[in-house]
Structure formats: C-alpha cells, structure tokens
N, C-alpha and C positions, 0 to 999 in steps of 0.2 A: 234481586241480587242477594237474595238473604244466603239462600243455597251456595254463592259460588266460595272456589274455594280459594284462600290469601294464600297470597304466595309475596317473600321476599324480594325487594326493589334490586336485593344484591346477587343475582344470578350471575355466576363467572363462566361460562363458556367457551373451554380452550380450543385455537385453533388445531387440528391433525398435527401430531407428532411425528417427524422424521423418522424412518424405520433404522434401524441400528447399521445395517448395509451403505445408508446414504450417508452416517456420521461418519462410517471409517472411510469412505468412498470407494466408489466404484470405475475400473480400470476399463477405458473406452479407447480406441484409435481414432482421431480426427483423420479422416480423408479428404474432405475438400481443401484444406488449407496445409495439407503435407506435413502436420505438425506430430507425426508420430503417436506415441501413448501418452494419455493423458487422463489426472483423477479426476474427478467428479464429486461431489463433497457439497452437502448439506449443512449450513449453521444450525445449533441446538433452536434457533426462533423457528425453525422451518421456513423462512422468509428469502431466503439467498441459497442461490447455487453458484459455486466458487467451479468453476473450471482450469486443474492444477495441471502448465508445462510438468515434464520432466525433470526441469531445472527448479520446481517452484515458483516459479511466473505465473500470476492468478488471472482469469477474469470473471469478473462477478454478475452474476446474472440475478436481478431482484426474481421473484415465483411472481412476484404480481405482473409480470411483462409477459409471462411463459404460459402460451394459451393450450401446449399440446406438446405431449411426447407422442411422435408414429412410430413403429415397428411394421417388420415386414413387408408386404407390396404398398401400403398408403407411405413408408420411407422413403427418402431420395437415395438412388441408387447411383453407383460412378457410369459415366458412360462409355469409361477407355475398360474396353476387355478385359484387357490384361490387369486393372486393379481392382475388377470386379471378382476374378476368379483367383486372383492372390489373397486378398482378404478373406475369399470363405475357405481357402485351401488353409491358410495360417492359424484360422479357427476349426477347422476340422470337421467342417459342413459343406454340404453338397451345394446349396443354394445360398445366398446372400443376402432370403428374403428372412431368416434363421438368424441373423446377428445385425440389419441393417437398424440403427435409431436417428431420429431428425425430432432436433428437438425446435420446436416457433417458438418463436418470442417476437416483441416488436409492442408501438405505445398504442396503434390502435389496429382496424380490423385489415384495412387497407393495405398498411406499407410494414409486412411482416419478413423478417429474415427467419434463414433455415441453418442450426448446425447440424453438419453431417457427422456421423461416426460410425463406428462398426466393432460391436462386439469382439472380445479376443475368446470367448467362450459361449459355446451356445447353450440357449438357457439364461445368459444374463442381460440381454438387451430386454425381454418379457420382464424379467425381475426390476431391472432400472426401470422401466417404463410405466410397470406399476404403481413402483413405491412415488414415484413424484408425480405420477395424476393423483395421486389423495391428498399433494396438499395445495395441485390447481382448483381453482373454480370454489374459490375457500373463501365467503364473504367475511369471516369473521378476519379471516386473515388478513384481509384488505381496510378494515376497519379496527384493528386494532388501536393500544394508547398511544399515549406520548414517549412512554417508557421503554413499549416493542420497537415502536420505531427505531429509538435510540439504538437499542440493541442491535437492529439491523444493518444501521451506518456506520457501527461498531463492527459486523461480522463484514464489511462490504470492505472497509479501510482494510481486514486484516488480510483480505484475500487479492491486496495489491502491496504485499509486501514483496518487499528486493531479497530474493534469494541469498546474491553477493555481498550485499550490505547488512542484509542480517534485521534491515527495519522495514520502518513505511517513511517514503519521500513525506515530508514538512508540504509538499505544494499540495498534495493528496489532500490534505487536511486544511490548509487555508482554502480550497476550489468548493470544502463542503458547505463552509459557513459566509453568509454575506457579511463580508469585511469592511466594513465603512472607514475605522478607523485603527490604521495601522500598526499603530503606537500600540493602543491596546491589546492588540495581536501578538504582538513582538512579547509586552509585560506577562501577559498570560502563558506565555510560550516560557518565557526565563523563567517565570517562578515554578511552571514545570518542571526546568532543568530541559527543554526541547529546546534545538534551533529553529531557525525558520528562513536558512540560507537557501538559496536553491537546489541546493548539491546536500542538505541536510537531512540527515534521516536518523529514525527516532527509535532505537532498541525494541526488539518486540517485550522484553523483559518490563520495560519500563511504561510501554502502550497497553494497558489494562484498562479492564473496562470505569473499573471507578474513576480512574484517571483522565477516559473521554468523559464522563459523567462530570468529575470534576470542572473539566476545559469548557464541557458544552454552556453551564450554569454559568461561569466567569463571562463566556460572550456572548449566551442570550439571556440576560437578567430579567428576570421578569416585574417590573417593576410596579405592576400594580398589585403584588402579591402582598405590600405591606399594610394597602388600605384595607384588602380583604383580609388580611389577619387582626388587623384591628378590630374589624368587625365582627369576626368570630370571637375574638378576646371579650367581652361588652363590659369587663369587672373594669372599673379603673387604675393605677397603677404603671408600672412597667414590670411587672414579670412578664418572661421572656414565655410564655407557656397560656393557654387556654384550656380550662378546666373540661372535666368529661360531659358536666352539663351543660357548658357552654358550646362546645361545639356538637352536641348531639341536637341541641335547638337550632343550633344556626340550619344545620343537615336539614330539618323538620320542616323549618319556617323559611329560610331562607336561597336556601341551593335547591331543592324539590320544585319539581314542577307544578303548580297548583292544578294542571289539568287532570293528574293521575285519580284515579278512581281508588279512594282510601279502603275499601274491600280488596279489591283486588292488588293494589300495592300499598299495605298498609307504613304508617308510621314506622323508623325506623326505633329499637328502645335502643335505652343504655347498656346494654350487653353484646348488641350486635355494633356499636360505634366504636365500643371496647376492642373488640374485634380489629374495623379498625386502625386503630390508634397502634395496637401490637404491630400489627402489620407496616406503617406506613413509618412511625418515627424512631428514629437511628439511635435517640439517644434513651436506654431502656428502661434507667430509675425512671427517667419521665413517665416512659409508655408505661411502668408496672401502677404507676400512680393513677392513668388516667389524663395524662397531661399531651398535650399535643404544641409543638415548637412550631415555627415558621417554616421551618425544612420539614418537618414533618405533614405540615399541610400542603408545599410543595409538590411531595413527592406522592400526596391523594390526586391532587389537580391534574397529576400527567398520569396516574395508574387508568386499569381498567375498570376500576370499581366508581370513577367519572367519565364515563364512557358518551357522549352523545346522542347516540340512540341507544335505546337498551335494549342488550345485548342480546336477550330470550329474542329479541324481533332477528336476528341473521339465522337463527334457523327454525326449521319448516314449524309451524305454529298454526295456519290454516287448517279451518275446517275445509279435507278435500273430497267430502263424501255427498255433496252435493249434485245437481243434473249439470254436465258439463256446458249448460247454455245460463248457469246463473255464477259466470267467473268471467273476468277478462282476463287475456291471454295476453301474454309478451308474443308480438307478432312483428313481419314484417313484409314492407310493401316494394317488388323489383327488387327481390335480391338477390340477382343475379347481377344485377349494377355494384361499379364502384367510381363511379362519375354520371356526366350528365345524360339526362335518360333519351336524348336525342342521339350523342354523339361521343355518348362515354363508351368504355371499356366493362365486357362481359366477363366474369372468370368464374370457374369452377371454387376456387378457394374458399371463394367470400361465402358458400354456403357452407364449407366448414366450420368457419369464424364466427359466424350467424349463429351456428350452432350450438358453439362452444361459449357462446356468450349467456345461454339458456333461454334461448328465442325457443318458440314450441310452436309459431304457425310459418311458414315459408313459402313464398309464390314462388310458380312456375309456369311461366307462358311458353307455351309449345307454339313450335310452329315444323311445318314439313319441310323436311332436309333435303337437300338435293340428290345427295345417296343413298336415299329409302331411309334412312334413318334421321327419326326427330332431334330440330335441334330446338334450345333455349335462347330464346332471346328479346330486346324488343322490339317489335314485330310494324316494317315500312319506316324503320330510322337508318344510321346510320351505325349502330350498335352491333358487334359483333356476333356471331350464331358460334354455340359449346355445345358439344353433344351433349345430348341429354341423357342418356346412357354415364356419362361420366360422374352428373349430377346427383344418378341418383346411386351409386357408388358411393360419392361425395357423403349423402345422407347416412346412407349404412354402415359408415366408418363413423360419423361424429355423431349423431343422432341424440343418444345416452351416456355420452360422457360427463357433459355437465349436471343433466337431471333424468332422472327416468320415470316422468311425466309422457304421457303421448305427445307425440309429436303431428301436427297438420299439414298434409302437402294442399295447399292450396291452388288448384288448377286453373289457369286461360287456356284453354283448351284450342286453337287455331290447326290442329291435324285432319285431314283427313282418316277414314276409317282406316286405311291400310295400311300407315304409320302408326295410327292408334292399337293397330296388332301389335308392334314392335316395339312400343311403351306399357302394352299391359306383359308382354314377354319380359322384358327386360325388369318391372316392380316386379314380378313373380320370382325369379330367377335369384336376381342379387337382395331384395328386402328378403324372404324367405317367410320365417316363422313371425316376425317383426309386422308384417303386412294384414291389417284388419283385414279379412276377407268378407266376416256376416257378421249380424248384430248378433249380440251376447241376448241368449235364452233369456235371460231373466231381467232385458230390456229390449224387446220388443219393439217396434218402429212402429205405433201403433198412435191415432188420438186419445187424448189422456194418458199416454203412459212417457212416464219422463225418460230423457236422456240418462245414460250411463253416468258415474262418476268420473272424475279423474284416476280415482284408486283403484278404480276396477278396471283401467286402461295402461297400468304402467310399461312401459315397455313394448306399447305399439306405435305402428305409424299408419296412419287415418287419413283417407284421399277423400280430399271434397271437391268435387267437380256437379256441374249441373248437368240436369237430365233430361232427357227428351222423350217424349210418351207419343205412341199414336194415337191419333185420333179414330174413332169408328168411321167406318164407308171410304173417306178419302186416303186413308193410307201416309196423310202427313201429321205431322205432330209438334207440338207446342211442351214450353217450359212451363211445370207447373209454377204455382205463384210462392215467395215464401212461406211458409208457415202454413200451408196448405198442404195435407197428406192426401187429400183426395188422388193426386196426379202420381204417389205412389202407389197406393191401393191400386188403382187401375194398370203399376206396371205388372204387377202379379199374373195375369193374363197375357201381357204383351205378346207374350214367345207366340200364345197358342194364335193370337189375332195376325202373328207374320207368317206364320205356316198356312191359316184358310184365306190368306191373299192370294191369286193367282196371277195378279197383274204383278208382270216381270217390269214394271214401270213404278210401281211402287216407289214413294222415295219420302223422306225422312228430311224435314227441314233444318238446318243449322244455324242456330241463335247467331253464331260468333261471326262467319264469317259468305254465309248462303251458299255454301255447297251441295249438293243434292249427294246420297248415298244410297246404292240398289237395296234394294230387301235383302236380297240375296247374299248382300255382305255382312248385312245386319246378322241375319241367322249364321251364318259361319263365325259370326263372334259370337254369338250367343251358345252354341257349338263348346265354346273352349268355356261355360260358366266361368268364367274368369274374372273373378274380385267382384261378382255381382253380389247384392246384400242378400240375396235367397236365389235358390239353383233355377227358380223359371219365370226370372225376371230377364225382361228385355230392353236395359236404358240406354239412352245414346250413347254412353261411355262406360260400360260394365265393366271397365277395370278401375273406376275411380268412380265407385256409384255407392259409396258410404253414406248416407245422408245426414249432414248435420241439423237441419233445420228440425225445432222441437215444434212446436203442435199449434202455438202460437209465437210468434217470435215478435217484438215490439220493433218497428223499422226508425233503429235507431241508427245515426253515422257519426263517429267523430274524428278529431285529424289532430294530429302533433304535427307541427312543422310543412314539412311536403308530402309526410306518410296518410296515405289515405289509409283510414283502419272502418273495416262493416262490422255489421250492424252485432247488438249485444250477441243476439245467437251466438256466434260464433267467437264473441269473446276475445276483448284486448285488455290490455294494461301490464304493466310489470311488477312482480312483488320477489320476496324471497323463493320461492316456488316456482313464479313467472307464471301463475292460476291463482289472480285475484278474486275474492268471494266479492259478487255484488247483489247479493240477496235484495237488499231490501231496497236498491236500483229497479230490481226484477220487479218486486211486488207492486213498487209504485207504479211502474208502468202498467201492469196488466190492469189497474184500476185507476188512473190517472193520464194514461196518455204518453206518446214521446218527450211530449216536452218536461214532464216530471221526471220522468227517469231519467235525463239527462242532468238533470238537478241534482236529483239522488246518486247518482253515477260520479258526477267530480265530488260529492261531496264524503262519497265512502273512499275516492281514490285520495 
C-alpha cells in the first residue's frame, strides 16, 4: 500500500444540474387530460418537476419516481385523428412523431403511469427530453443528505401553491410531518404567525425556505443531539461551543469508521475541520474562532459531508478493464413477467423498466408464433405470448439510457429454424450498429486468450444463446460443454462439413425442445452469415451465436430470492456500474474449487 495514493474522506460530489431551459420552464400541451398549455419547471435541487396549470395550479413530480422521458414513436400518441393532426398542424410539423413526449413516472417497475404532451415547437420536445434524462438514473441524486431532502419538500410544497389565494393550504403542510401532537402543531404554526385552519393558507412571502427549516427543527427535535454534543464538547463547563480540537478528535476517534484504510482515507487535520466549521455554523464570531455550537453540529449531521456511504462510491469507481467473465452482472431472470410465472401477465414495458433500472443481462424465451412470427413468453403456462419483434424494439429504445455498459440478450431459444430467420431479421434490422456481430481482433475466442472487457464493449448488445455443432459421419450434433472451446474450434468447418453431406435427411438435434431441422435449412441460414462470430461458421443459431463462455469457466450458481442467476461466466450482482469486479472470487476458484469461490464471491459482494 505504500504506493497508493490518499485521497480525502471529504469528497462532495454534486448531483446534475438543471439546464437553465428547465429553471425558466418549458411550455408543453397536456393532451390526454384536455388541460391545455402547461409549464414544466425544474427546482434549483434538480429533485422535483413542478407541472404549472395556466392558472398556476402545480403538480409535483419527485425525478426519483420519473424513470423515462420518450419522444417521437416510443411516445403515446392520441388515437382520435382529428387531435392527432391538430397538434402537429398547431406546431407546424408534418408528423406528431416531431413534438410527441410521455413522460413515466410511477414508485416501482410494475404499476407506472404515462403523462402525455405535445410540443407547441418542433425541436423542443428532443430539448425537454434531454435536459431531464441527465438528471434521471442519478444515484447520487437519490442518496443525497438530510438538508437536499428538506430542500426538496420545500420545492414540492411550493409547487402546490393556490394561485387565487396567493399561498400554500396549512393542510399541505401538516399531511408532510407525522403530527402526534396537535397542540404542538398549532404553537409552532402561531409562533410562525401561520394558521392551521383548514381554509388556511400561508403567504408565499412569508413561506421561505429558512422558515420551513425553521418549522421542520421545532417538530422533528432531534433529541439525542445534546448527548452527542456533549460528547464532542469533552472540556468541562457550560460553554455553549466545542473547541476546533475538540471536535476534529471526536471526527478522528469517534464518528469515523474504524474500518477505513488510513492510507487511503487518511486522518482528517485541523484545517480541513476548519473547513468545516466555516461551512456548517451560523454564528461566524464562533466559526472565525474555530468554535462549533449545537446547531452548528446539527446542521453537519444532516449535510452531505455525513453522508452514509461515501459518496466517491455512487459514481463509476470500478476497475472495468478486466475479462468480462471476472464481474458480476445486475441481471435478470423471466423478464418478461410481471406476476406469476404460471399465470401472470407478459408485457413489453417491463423490458423497458428493467432497463432503465441498469440491469445489463435480460432473458428472452422464444417460442413460435402462430403467425410466423416469434413470440415471448413462458412457454406450456398460462402466461401470455408479446411479440418479440416488439421486445426487441423495447431494447433499442432503452438499452443505454441508464448506462452504456453492454448489454446481454440472454436466449431460451424454443423456435424452430424458420422463425429463427425472422429473429435474426428483425436483431439486424432494428439493433443495427448496437448488435455484436464478431469478436473484436484483438480478443479472439481462442484457449488462453481472455474475454473482452466491459470498456471495450460500451455501447453494444451481446446475444448469448447456445450452439449446436455437427457431429462427423452422423450429421447430428450436440452442445458443446461450458468452458469448452473444443466444440467452437470445430464450428469453424461446420459450413464446409454441411455442404459435403449429401444425405437430404441430415438433421441437427435440438437441446430445448427435440425438433429435427433439414440441412438444407441449416445452410440457407448460414447463407445470410448472419450474427455469426466468423463468416464460415455454422451454429445452431448464428444469429445469437456470440460466445460468452471463457476457457475455463468455474460452475458456479447462485440465487437471490426466486431469481435464478448462472454461473460466474457470465456474471451477476449489482454495483454502481451494474459490472461487479469479483477478481479474486475468479482466482480462488480456478485454484480452490466451486465451493471457494462462492465464499470469495459473497464475501467481495
């Protein structure tokens, strides 16, 4: 550790700044709800989106609920004609894929609402849409202090203010805080000079922020703040103040984590506590002194410089230059479900949501559609079939919104070949440039030569499906085993081994579900090289025939919940990145066995 280099405990890292557009707001048309023009408006926290009537009538939308602004065709469009062609005539565009935005929000992945709008200028639904995806998918955002918060309950009251009345209703404000005792409510409210009638409403003049600061402190006291300032204080007496050596000890010895590594987050001194003390206490003789009051230690307690995790951890930190088979992955198992996997409900969304959440592996079980075209689903339940066509649209829209990590379509493969044309058409078509076609030159699918990184994958999408190889003389074929390249190397010939077949009987076995398929259709897909990993390969499924498996892979499985998640290969867990480093999971296993590297594995996650 001599080498590494210290770096300060006090890292501030601010969440994305509102873009100046979103402060003054942005003039949208509600259509679904006939409510005319309406502003759109940003708080300086970046935390709240105020949606402003005409009249000033607010509703407030926290960003941490708001998983997705769509534009264009992924927007809800009107269905009645005639206000579809009125809105883009009013904006002075042809089409209404040019001004249409929907923005989701909703508290989980499940049960999401849509507001509809529609540009009154084309050009500013792409602009709106922009500036508030930078400040979704914002962990810091979501983890900020005690102080942001406030701030946000503060922008949230003000954007339910009464036009006609000129305040905020009194109920607005008691419905925020648990009210135990009423009495108290009412004193706190008088000594404001606030009612607390029901018909009562509170001057926006007079509703300022130190004034919610002021009300919040009267009726949430924190009452164990006196023992802990006692303790910070250690000198005996009653001065109302704790000296700079006093509270830079307590910081050292007693608020610090003892597990932190003192090289790398060293000791905090007396200049940086200085710091601060400037910063946190009100009253400035003190702070010029080095002196810290009770409210001034308060107002450390709820900043972000007492953050619960620390803060350098919400953004990207990993090492991601590793082989993409020593990371766990944020993954998921049937997500195509939003209920029971028997006799639940299928939808196209939930792979949005999935997405948007910074999941980076996704299943997709395929099955043959009754009108040629494959659907998703799960396969002899009672679960409904979504085109898969739709699905993987679904992908192409949300993909890299939240991270631009690769993404894994994880295959159940259930089609026959001649559906499997109409899935490798359709990934070509709609993924486009986005679609790993071959491995990258200078990682090679080779024993001994490691997987790709993450960093050299940004911004693709990677299909893992299993392969089927022929066998010599028989003409059927078998799955190679994992971690086995042998049963690659051998597809590298395939093509040449279905061409000197002449048996029109030839057939090709199928793991999943025992279909037989001619040779002859085999070679007409091989025909179209189509997403194969080199151009005269011949795998059971050359459109999804990326191979993830590295050279050796430890056959490891482990399970959250009801989520089945395989083996390390292919890599689960969740982190800020959603591409957990489990290096030394890896090592143990390759010389220790499964059951070590599962040891090593919960004990890095």
């Amino acid at each position: 550790m001599a080498g590494a280099r210290a770096q300060t405990i006090r890292i501030k890292p601010n969440p994305p700044s509102p873009s100046q557009a979103l402060l003054d707001g942005v003039k949208l048309r509600r259509w679904d709800e006939d409510a005319g023009d309406v502003l759109l408006k940003v708080d300086e926290t970046g935390l709240v989106l105020s949606i402003l009537s005409e009249r000033g009538e607010g509703i407030p939308l926290y960003l941490s609920e708001v998983c997705d602004v769509r534009v264009g065709k992924c927007a809800k469009q009107p269905k009645d004609q005639k206000l579809h062609e009125a809105l883009s005539a009013s904006a002075g565009v042809k089409s209404f894929d040019e001004i249409g935005v929907s923005i989701v929000h909703g508290l989980n992945m499940v049960e999401v609402n849509f507001i509809n709008l529609a540009a009154t200028r084309a050009g500013d639904a792409a602009m709106f849409a922009d500036d508030v995806r930078k400040l979704l998918n914002n962990v810091i955002g979501v983890n900020v202090s005690e102080e942001i918060m406030l701030r946000r309950e503060y922008a949230r009251l003000c954007a339910l203010r009464n036009p006609e009345k000129g305040g905020i209703a009194s109920k607005h404000i008691q419905s925020l805080f648990e009210i135990k005792n009423k009495e108290d409510f009412k004193s706190v409210m008088s000594f404001l000079g606030w009612g607390v009638g029901a018909k009562d409403y509170i001057p926006m003049e007079k509703f300022t922020l130190a004034a919610f600061m002021r009300l919040y402190e009267d009726l949430v006291p924190m009452d164990y703040l006196s023992d802990v300032f006692l303790n910070v204080r250690q000198s005996k007496g009653s001065k109302p103040y704790a000296s700079l050596k006093e509270f830079c000890n307590f910081l050292n010895k007693e608020h610090r984590d003892p597990r932190l590594n003192e090289i790398l987050f060293p000791h905090l001194k007396e200049v940086d506590v200085q710091q601060i003390i400037t910063a946190m206490e009100p009253n400035k003789d003190y702070a010029q002194k080095g002196q810290l009051t009770a409210q001034g230690l308060r107002n450390y307690l709820r900043s972000k410089d007492n953050a619960i995790i620390h803060l350098s951890r919400f953004s990207q930190h990993q090492d991601m230059d590793q082989p993409l088979c020593h990371y766990f992955i944020n993954s998921s198992h049937n997500t195509y479900l939003i209920g029971h996997q028997l006799h639940g409900k299928a939808t196209v969304e939930i792979y949005r949501q999935v997405l948007l959440t910074g999941c980076r592996c996704i299943e997709l079980d395929c099955w043959d559609g009754e009108d040629g075209e494959p659907v998703i689903t799960h396969g002899k339940t009672l679960v409904n079939n979504i085109p898969f066509k739709d699905v993987v649209e679904a992908i192409n829209e949300s993909a890299f919104k939240a991270s631009n990590f690769p993404v894994i379509l994880s295959f159940e493969n259930h089609c026959r070949f001649r559906q499997q044309r109409r899935m490798v058409v359709h990934l070509r078509t709609i993924l486009g440039d986005k679609l790993l076609l071959e491995t990258l030159e200078d990682y090679p699918l080779q024993p001994g030569v490691p997987l790709p990184p993450p960093s050299r994958l940004m911004g693709k999408i990677i299909c893992k499906n299993k392969l089927l190889v022929p066998r010599d003389g028989d003409g059927t074929g078998t799955l190679p085993r994992q971690g086995n390249l042998d049963g690659y190397n051998a597809m590298r010939s395939a093509s040449v081994s279905v061409e000197r077949s002449s048996s029109s009987s030839g057939t090709l076995e199928r793991n999943t579900v025992g279909r037989a398929a001619r040779v002859d259709e085999i070679k007409d897909i091989c025909d179209m090289k189509a997403l194969s990993p080199t151009k005269d390969t011949a795998p059971h499924f050359p459109a999804l025939s990326v191979v993830l498996t590295p050279p050796v892979a430890p056959d490891i499985h482990v399970s959250h919940g009801d989520t089945e998640m395989p083996s390390m290969a292919d890599g689960m867990t969740s982190s800020a990145s959603n591409f957990s480093l489990t290096s030394q999971a890896m090592n143990v296993a390759m010389s220790s066995g499964a059951a070590a590297a599962s040891a090593a594995a919960a004990t890095a996650a």
